[in-house]
N, C-alpha and C positions, 0 to 999 in steps of 0.2 A: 416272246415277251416274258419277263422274271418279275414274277412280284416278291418285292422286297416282304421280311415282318415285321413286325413292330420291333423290336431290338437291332433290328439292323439298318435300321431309317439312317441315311449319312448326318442327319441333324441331331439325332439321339444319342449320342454318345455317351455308355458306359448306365444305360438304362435295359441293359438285359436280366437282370433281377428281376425287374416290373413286368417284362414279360410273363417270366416265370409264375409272378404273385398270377396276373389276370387266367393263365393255365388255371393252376389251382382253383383259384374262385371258382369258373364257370365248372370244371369238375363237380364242385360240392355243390352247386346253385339248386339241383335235380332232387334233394331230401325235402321231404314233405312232413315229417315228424319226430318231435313234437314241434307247434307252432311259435312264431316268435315275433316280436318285437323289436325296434333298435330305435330307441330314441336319443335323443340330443339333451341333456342334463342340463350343460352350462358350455360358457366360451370352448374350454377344451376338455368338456364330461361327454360319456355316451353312458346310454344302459341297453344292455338286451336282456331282455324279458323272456323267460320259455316257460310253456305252460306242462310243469311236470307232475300234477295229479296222480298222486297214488306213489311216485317214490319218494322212501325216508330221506335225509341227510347221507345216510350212510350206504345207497344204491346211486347214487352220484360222485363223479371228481370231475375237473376241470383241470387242464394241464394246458403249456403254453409252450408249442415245439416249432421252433425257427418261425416264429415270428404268426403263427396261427394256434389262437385260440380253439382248443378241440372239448366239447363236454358231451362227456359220456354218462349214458345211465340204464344199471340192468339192476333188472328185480330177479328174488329168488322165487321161484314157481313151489309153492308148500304145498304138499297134498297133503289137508287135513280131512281126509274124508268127506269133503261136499260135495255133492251133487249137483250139480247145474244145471236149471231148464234152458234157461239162456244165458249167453257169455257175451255179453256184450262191453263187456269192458275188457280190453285186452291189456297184460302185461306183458310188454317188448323192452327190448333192450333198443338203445341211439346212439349213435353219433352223429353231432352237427358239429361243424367247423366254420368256423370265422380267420379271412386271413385279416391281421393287424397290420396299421400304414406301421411303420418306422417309429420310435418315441411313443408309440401308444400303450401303455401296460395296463395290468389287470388290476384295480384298486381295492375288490372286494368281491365279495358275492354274500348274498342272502337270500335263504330260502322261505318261502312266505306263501301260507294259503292255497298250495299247491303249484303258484310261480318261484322259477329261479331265476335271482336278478342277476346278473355280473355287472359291478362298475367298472368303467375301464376311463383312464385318462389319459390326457394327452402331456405330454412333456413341451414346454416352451425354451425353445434353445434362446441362449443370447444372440444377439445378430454379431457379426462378423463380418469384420473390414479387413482385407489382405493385401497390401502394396505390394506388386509384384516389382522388384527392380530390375529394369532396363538395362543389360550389359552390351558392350559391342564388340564384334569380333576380332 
């Protein structure tokens, strides 16, 4: 018995991208920090929210590499001389990645209160009509 994959279903035709996307996704599913959010904005809005305490502006980027959203953030480790009875606030460095459907881009980010927002929006295509004409041989 051969089990087909999803890309290769006879009905699916030319849907082997999507495969590829859902690879990736489950890949990154397994990051546990920093924690997040992804809300619904509007018709075609999302936000993800990550709760990034403790880094500047400037220990963060966000970049957008074939079609995934990647945001990264490292702190610099300063030894000023202190002493630590307890450490219990850890500075690490992240990466969390987000795959984007198709038409969805990055519209902004703001950093705020120790959350970083990313907007991202959706692109509304025109619809499209295509009469195929009919020849005979």
């Amino acid at each position: 018995m051969t089990k087909l994959s999803f890309g290769a279903h006879p009905f699916l035709l030319g849907f082997e991208q999507l495969e590829r996307l859902v690879e990736r996704t489950a890949k990154t599913a397994a990051e546990g920090y920093p924690p997040f959010n992804i809300e619904r904005t509007g018709d075609n809005a999302y936000r993800i929210t990550l709760a990034v305490a403790g880094f500047r502006e400037g220990d963060l980027s966000i970049t957008v590499e074939d079609r995934q959203l990647v945001i990264r953030g490292r702190q610099d480790e300063a030894d000023d001389g202190r002493v630590f009875l307890h450490r219990g606030i850890a500075s690490r460095q992240f990466q969390r990645s987000f795959v984007m459907a198709e038409g969805v881009e990055v519209a902004g980010a703001t950093l705020e209160n120790g959350l970083l927002h990313v907007d991202l929006r959706r692109a509304v295509p025109e619809p499209v009509v295509k009469t195929i004409r009919i020849t005979t041989a």
